[in-house]
N, C-alpha and C positions, 0 to 999 in steps of 0.2 A: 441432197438425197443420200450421199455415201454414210451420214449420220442415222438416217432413219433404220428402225427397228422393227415395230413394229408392222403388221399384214396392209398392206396397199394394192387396192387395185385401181389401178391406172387405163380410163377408157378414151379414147380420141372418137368422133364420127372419120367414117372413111372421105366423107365431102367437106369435111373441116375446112374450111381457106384462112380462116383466122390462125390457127394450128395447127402447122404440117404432120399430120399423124401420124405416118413412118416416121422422121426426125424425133419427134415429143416420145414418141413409146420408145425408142431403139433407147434415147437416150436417158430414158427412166430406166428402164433396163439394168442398161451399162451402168449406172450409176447405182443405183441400188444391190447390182452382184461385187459391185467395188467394195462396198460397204459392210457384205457378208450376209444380207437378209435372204434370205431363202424361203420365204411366206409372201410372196406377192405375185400379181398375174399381171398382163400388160395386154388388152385388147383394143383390136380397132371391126367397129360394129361399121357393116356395110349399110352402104345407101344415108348415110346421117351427116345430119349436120351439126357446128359447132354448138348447138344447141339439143342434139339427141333428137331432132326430128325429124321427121323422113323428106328428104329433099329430092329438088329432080337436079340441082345444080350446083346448090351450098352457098351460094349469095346470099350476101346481107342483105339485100334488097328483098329476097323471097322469105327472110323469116317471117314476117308479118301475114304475109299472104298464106303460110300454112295455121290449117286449125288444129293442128296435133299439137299438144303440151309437150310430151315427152313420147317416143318411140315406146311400143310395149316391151321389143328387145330390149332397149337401153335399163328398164324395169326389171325385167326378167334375168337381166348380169347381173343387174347389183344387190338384188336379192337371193339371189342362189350363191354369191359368192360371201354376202353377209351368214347366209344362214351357215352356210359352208365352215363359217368362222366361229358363230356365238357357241359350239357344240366341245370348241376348244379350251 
């Protein structure tokens, strides 16, 4: 990551269990200001899981059991953060 340049945004769900999302973002972060990029965000969307979907627990076990593809928030970061960008 200390190589990367260009704009990154970096999302974890807060119920991630497959990927500690404090740990993964801190250290996208830190990695990325090592490197000198100054065009990137690093969020962690509440209530989600490792799959961007609204969880009540974050088990692998409950992905299936939810009907939601993707969160609308997880949609709504990443397009407001693209649009954000193509203007550049």
């Amino acid at each position: 990551m200390t190589r990367v340049k260009c704009p990154v945004l970096a999302i974890n769900g807060e119920k991630d269990l497959q990927v500690s999302p404090k740990e993964n973002l801190e250290a996208i972060r830190k990695a990325l200001e090592a490197g000198g990029n100054k065009d990137f965000e690093t969020v962690q969307l509440p209530g989600l899981n490792h799959l961007f979907q609204t969880s009540q627990t974050g088990a692998v076990a409950e992905y299936g059991q939810i009907e939601e593809t993707i969160a609308p928030v997880a949609l709504e970061t990443m397009s407001k953060w693209i649009l954000k960008h193509v203007g550049k």
